[in-house]
C-alpha positions in Angstrom: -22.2 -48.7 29.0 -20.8 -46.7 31.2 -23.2 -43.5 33.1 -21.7 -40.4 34.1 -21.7 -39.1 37.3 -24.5 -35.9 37.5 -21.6 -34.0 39.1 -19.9 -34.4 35.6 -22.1 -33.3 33.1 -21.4 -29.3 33.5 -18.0 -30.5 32.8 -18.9 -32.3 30.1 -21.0 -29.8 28.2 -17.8 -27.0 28.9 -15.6 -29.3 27.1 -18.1 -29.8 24.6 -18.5 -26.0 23.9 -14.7 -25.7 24.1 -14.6 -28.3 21.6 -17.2 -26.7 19.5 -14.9 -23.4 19.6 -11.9 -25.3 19.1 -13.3 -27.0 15.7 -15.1 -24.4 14.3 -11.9 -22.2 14.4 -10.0 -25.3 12.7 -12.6 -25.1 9.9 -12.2 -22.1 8.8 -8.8 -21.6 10.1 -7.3 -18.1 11.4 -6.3 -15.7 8.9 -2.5 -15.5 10.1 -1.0 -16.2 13.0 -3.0 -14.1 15.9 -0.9 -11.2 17.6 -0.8 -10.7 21.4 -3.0 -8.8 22.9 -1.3 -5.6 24.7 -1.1 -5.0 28.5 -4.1 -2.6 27.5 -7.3 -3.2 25.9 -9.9 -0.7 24.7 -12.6 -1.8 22.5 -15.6 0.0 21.3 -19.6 -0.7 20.9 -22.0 0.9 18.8 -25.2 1.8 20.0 -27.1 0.0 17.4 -27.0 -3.9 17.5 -26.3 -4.3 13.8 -23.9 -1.7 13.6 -26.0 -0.2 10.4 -27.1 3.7 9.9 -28.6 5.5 7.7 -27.0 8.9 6.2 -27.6 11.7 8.6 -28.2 9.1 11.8 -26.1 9.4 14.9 -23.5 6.7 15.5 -23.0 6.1 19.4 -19.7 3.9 20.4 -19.0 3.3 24.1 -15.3 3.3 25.0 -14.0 1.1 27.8 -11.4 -0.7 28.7 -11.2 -4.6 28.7 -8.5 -5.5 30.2 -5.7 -3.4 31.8 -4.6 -0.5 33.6 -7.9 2.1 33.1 -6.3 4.7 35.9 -3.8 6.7 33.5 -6.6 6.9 30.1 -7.8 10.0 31.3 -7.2 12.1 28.4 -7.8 9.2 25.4 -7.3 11.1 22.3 -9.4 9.8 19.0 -10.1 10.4 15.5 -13.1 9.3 13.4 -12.2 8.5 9.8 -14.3 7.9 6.9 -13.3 5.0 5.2 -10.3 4.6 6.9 -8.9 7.9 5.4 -11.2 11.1 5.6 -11.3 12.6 9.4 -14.5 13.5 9.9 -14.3 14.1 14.4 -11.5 14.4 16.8 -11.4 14.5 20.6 -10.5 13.3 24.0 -12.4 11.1 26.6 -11.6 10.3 30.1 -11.9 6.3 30.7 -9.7 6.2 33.7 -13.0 5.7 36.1 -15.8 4.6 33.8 -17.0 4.2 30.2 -17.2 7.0 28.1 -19.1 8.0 24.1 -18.3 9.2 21.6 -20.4 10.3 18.6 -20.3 11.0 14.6 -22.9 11.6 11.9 -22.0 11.7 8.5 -24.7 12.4 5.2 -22.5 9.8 2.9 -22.3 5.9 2.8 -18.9 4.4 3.9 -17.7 2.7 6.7 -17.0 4.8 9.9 -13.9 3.8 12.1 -13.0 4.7 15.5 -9.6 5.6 16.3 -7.8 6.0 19.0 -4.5 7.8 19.4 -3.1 7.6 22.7 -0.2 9.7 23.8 2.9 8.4 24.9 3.1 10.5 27.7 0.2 8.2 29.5 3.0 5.6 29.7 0.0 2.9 28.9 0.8 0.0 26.5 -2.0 -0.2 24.2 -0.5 -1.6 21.3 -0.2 -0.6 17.8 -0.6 3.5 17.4 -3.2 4.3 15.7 -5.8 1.5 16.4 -9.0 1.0 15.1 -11.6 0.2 17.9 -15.4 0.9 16.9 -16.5 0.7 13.3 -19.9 1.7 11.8 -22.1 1.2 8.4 -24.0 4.5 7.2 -26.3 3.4 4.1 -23.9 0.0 3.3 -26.0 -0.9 0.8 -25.4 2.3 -1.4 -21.1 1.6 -1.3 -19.7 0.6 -4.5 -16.9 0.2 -6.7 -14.0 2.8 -6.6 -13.8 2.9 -10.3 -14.9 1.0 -13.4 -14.1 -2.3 -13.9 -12.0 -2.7 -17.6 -14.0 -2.9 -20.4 -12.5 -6.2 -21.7 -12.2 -8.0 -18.0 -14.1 -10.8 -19.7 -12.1 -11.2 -22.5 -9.3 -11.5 -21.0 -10.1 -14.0 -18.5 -11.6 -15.8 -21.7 -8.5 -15.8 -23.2 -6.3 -16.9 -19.4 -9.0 -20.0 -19.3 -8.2 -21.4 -22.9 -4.4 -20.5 -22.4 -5.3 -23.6 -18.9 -7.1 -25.6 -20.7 -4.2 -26.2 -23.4 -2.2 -27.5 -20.6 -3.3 -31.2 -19.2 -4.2 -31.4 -15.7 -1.5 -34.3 -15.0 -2.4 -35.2 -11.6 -0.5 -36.6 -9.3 -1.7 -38.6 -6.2 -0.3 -39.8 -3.3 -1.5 -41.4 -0.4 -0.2 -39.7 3.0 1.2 -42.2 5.5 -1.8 -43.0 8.5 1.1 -42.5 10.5 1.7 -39.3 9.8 -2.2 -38.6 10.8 -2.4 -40.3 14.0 -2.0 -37.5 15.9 -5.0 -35.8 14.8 -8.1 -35.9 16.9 -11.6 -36.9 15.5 -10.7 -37.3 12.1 -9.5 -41.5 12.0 -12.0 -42.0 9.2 -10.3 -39.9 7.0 -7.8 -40.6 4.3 -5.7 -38.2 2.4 -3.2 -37.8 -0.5 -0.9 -35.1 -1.7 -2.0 -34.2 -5.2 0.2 -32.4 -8.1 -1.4 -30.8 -11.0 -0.2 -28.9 -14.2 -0.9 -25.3 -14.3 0.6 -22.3 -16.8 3.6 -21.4 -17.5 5.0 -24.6 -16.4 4.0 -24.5 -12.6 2.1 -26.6 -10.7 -1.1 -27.0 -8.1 0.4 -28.3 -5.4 -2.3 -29.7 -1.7 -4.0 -31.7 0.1 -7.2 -34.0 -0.5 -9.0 -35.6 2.0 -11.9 -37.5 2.3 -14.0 -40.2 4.2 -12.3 -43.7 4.1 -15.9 -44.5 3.7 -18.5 -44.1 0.9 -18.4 -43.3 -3.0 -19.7 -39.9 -3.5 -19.2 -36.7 -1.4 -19.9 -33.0 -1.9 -16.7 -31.2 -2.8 -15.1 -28.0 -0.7 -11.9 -26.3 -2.0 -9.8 -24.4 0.4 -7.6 -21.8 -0.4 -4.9 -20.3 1.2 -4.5 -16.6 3.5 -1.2 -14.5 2.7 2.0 -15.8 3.5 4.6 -18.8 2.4 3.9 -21.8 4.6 3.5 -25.3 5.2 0.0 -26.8 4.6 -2.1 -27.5 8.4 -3.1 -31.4 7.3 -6.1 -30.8 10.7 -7.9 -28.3 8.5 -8.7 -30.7 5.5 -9.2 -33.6 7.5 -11.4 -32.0 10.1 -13.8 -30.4 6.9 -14.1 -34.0 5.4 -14.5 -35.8 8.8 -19.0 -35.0 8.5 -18.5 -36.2 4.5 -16.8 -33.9 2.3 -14.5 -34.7 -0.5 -12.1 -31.9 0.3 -9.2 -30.0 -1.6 -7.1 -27.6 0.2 -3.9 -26.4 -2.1 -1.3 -24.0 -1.4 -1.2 -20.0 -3.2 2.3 -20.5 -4.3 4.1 -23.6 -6.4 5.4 -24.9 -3.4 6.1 -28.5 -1.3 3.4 -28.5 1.3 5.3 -30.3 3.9 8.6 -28.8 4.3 10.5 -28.0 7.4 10.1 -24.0 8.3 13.8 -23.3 7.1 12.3 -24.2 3.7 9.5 -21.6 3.5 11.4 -19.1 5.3 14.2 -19.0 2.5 11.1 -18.9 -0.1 10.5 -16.2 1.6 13.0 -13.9 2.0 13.8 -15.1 -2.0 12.0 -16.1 -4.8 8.8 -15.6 -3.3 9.7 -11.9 -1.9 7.2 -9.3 -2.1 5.4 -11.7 -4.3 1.9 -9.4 -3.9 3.8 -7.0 -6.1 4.8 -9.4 -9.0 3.9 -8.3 -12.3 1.7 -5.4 -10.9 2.3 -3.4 -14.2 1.8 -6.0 -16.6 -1.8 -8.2 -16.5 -0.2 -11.4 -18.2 2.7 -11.0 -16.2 0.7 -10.5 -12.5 1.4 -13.0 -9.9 -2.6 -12.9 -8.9 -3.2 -13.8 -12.2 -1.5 -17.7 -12.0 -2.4 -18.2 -8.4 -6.0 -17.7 -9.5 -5.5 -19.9 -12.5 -4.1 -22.1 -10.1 -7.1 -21.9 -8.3 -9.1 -23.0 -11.4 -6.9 -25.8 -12.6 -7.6 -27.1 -8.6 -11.7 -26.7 -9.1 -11.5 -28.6 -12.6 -9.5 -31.5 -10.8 -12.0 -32.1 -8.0 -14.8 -31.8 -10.3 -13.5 -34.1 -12.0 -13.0 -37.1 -9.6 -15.7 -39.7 -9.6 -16.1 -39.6 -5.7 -17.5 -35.8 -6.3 -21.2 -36.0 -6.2 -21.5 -33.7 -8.9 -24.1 -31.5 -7.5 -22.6 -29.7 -4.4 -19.3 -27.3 -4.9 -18.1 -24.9 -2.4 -15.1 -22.9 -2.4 -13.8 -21.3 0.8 -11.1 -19.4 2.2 -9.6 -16.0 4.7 -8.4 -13.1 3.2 -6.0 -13.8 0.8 -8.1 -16.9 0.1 -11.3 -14.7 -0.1 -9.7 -12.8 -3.0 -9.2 -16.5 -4.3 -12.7 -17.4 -3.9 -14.3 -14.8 -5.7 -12.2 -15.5 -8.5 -12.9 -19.3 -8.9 -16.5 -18.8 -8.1 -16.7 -16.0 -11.4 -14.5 -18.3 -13.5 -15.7 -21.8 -12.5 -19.6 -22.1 -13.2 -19.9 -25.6 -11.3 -19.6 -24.0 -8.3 -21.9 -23.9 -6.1 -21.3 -22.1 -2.9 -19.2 -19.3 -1.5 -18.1 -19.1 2.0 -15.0 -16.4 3.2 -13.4 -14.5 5.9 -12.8 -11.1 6.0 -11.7 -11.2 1.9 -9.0 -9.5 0.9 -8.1 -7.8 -2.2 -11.5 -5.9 -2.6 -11.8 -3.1 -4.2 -7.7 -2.8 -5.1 -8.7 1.0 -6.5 -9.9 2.2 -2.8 -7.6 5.1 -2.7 -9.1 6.4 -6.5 -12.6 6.6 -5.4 -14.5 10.0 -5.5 -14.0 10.4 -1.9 -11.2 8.2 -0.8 -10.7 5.0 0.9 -8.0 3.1 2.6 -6.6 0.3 0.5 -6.4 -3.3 1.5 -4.1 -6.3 0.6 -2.1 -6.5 -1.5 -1.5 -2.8 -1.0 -0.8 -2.1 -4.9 -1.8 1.8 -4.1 -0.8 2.0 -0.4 1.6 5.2 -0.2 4.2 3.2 0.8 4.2 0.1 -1.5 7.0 -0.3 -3.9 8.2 3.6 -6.0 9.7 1.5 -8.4 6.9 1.2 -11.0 4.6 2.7 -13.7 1.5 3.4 -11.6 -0.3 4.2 -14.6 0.3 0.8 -15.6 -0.1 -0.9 -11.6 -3.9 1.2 -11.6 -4.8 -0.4 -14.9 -3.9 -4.4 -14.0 -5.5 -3.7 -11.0 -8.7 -4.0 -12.2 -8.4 -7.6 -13.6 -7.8 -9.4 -9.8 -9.7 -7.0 -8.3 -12.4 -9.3 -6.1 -14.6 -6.4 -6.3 -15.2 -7.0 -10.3 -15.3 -10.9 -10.1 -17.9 -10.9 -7.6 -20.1 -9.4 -10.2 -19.9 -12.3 -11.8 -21.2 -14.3 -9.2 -24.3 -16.1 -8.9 -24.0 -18.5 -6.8 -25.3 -18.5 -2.8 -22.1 -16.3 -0.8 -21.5 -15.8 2.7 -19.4 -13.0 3.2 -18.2 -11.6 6.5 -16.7 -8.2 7.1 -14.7 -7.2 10.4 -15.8 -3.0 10.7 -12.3 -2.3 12.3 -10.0 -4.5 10.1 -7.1 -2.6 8.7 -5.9 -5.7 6.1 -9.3 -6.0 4.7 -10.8 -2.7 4.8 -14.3 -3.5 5.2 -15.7 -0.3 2.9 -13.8 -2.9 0.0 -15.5 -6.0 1.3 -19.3 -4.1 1.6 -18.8 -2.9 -2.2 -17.8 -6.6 -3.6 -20.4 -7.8 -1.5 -23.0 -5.3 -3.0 -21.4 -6.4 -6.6 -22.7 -10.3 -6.3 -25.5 -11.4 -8.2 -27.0 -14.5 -6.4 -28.2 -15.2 -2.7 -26.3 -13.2 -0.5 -25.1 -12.9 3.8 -22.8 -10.4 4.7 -21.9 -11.2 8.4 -21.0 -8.2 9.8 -18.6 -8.0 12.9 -18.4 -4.4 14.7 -15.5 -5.1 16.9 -13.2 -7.7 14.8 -10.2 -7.1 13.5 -8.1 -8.9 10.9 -7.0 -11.5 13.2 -10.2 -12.0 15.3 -8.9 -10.6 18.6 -11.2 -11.2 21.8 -12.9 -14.3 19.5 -14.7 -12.0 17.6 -14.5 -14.2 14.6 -16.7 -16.6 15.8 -19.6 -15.5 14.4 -18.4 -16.2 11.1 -17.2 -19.9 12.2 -20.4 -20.7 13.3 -22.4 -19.4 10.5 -20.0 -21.2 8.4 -21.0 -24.2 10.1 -24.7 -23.9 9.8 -24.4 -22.8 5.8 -21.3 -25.9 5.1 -24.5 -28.1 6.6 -27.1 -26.9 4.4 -24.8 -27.0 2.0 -24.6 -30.5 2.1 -28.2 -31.7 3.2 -29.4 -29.8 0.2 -31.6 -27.4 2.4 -32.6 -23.9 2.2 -29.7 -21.4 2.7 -30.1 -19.9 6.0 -29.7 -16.3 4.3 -30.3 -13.4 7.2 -33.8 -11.7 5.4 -32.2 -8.1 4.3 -28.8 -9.9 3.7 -27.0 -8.0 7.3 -26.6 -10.4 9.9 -24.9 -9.2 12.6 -24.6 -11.2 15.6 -24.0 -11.0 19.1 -20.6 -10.6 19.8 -18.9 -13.4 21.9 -18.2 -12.0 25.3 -14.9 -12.6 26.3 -13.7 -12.5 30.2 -10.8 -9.5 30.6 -7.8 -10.5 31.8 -6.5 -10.1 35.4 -4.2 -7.3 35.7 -3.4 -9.4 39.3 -2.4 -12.8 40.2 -5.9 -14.3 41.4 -5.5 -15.5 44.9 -4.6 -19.3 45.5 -7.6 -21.3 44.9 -9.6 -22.8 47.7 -10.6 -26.4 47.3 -13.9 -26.4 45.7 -17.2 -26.3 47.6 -20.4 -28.8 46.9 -21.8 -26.0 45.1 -18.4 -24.9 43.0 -18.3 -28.0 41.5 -21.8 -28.0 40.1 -21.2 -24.6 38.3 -20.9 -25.0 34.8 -17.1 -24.5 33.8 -16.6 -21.5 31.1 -14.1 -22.3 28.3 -10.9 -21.0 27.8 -10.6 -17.4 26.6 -6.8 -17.3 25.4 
């Protein structure tokens, strides 16, 4: 066997932890494709580690900047907004030198955001205008749902699960070329196999199994998908079932899962079009109605297979695939688990609350969302996707994480379907993250995905945070130069026994 130097091991453990990031962001995946960050970064921290208040309590956020040009932020112009809507403060702070606070207080519960608004005339690129930067919980566990769920919800998903189970499954299985898989890294013990299945209305299941080349019986994870028309990533699957999963991971729309790009994108910009909006006035008509039947028909077919162990089911997925998951777990009793990023499609009434909230994906109420229809009729289907009214329905142990300034999935949604579940219950809250995780500050939620996807299949005790709120450390992230660094020296004796830091792009 061969030893490693001493000199190499702090090398060795960085590319371990840079590995470690590397996978856990493949297991759970990104929610979309992760926009640059702007020549400017501000971010905001609370004053409280957990980023929880109670009504009445002062909320401290200190602004800096991250990254960037600081000189010209002298006159930084915010708003605070209640649930993404309300404005409940306003003012200015002068960042150009140091760190500056801000404060609030509010006597509700909601979600407090922290805006910033910064004026042109700075000629400072900070991005997107407004941006959420600091976020807040006052009395979370108080927040619920904007209005009433329907009174027959559970009739008519009764009737949507007999209309599946008059259609056979039909499956459809076939083995993926190795070569086609030998270019992914740490997963050469896994096999995997397209897989068709019948759904409604005469479309179709279409994804991805994969599981250990080795062994007879595995517990099961299904994967659903975030927004978007796309190929299927074969590393996510594979790299789930590597540690001894039997894995499904199937596409939101009746679509190849291995086309070239030209394919999806004429998908796109046709049939699939504005597909959030689908049959938005008519309940047996809705497009969230099928993919979650979809989503069923996939559950049934991986608990039936013989290599399922028959004890162990979770179902997983990021945003869009959070909406997914609530759904399957409500209408699908053998499963067992509940793991999701940042869920969308909570709470689709937001904006008809009492006191009003911003609304999330799909945006069925968002002022500027399609004029076209009977929003009489869009504000009653609602209610039968909504995540917010499946989750009541849910018994089973669910991690769910929130990002406090996330403008897709408004987190004042997510805390409301996460007060609605019934079983065992994390929220994993992150104070500084946004939809798409910018400065890494979705790894919380990829590791405690890890540690629950563990016990999950050792059989141990959830690690469930006592109160429910875990909120933990955020990942600190080195800013970016606003300079060339100077040409390196060659490295010292003592340089090269410093432990290397990984990557932070």
């Amino acid at each position: 066997m061969q030893l490693l130097s001493p000199l190499s091991f702090p090398r060795v453990l960085a590319a371990a932890a840079a590995a470690f990031v590397v996978l856990a962001a493949v297991l759970t995946h990104s929610v979309t494709a992760r926009e640059p960050l702007p020549p400017t970064v501000v971010t905001a921290k609370q004053d409280r580690a957990d980023a929880v208040y109670g009504k009445g309590d002062t909320v401290t956020w200190k602004v800096d900047v991250h990254s960037g040009d600081r000189s010209k932020l002298s006159a930084l112009r915010y708003v605070i907004q209640r649930d993404g809507v309300t404005e409940v403060g306003k003012g200015v702070v002068d960042v150009s030198a140091a760190p500056a606070t801000v404060t609030a207080s509010v006597t509700e519960s909601c979600v407090l955001t922290l805006v910033i608004q910064p004026d042109d005339s700075n000629n400072v690129d900070l991005g997107k205008k407004p941006l959420s930067i600091g976020g807040a919980l006052i009395a979370p566990h108080e927040i619920g749902p904007s209005v009433p769920e329907p009174a027959d919800f559970d009739a008519f998903w009764k009737g949507k699960l007999a209309e599946l189970a008059t259609v056979p499954m039909n499956p459809e299985v076939t083995p993926i070329d190795p070569e086609k898989l030998k270019d992914l890294k740490g997963v050469e013990d896994v096999e995997m196999f397209k897989v068709r299945l019948d759904n409604v209305g005469g479309t179709h299941v279409q994804g991805q199994l994969a599981r250990p080349k080795k062994g007879d019986k595995f517990p099961a994870l299904l994967i659903l998908q975030y927004a978007g028309v796309y190929p299927l990533d074969k590393l996510k699957p594979a790299a789930n079932a590597a540690p001894g999963w039997l894995v499904l991971n199937i596409s939101a729309h009746d679509l190849p899962i291995d086309e070239p790009k030209e394919f999806y994108d004429a998908q796109k910009a046709g049939a699939l079009k504005d597909y959030i909006f689908k049959g938005s006035e008519n309940r047996d008509e809705c497009y969230f109605v099928r993919m979650y039947l979809r989503c069923v028909r996939a559950a049934e077919y991986l608990a039936s297979r013989p290599d399922w162990d028959g004890k162990v089911f979770v179902v997983t997925g990021d945003s869009q695939g959070g909406m997914q998951s609530f759904a399957t777990a409500a209408l699908f009793p053998k499963v067992t688990g509940l793991m999701v990023l940042v869920p969308a499609g909570s709470d689709f009434s937001a904006p008809l609350a009492a006191s009003p909230r911003a609304t999330s994906f799909p945006y069925w109420l968002a002022p500027w969302a399609p004029k076209d229809r009977d929003m009489a009729k869009v504000k009653t289907t609602a209610g039968y996707v909504d995540a917010l009214n499946f989750a009541s329905r849910v018994t089973c142990p669910s991690l769910v994480s929130v990002g406090l300034i996330d403008e897709t999935s408004r987190p004042t949604g997510i805390v409301a379907t996460y007060n609605a579940l019934k079983g065992p219950k994390e929220l994993l809250v992150m104070p500084g993250s946004d939809h798409h995780g910018r400065l890494k500050t979705h790894q919380p939620y990829q590791a405690r995905y890890t540690q629950w996807k563990k016990a999950f299949q050792k059989g141990s005790p959830i690690p469930i945070t006592e109160g429910g709120i875990n909120t933990p450390p955020a990942p600190e992230v080195r800013p970016v130069p606003t300079t060339p660094p100077a040409p390196a020296a060659a490295p010292s004796p003592a340089a090269t026994n410093a432990v290397l830091q990984p990557a932070t792009s």
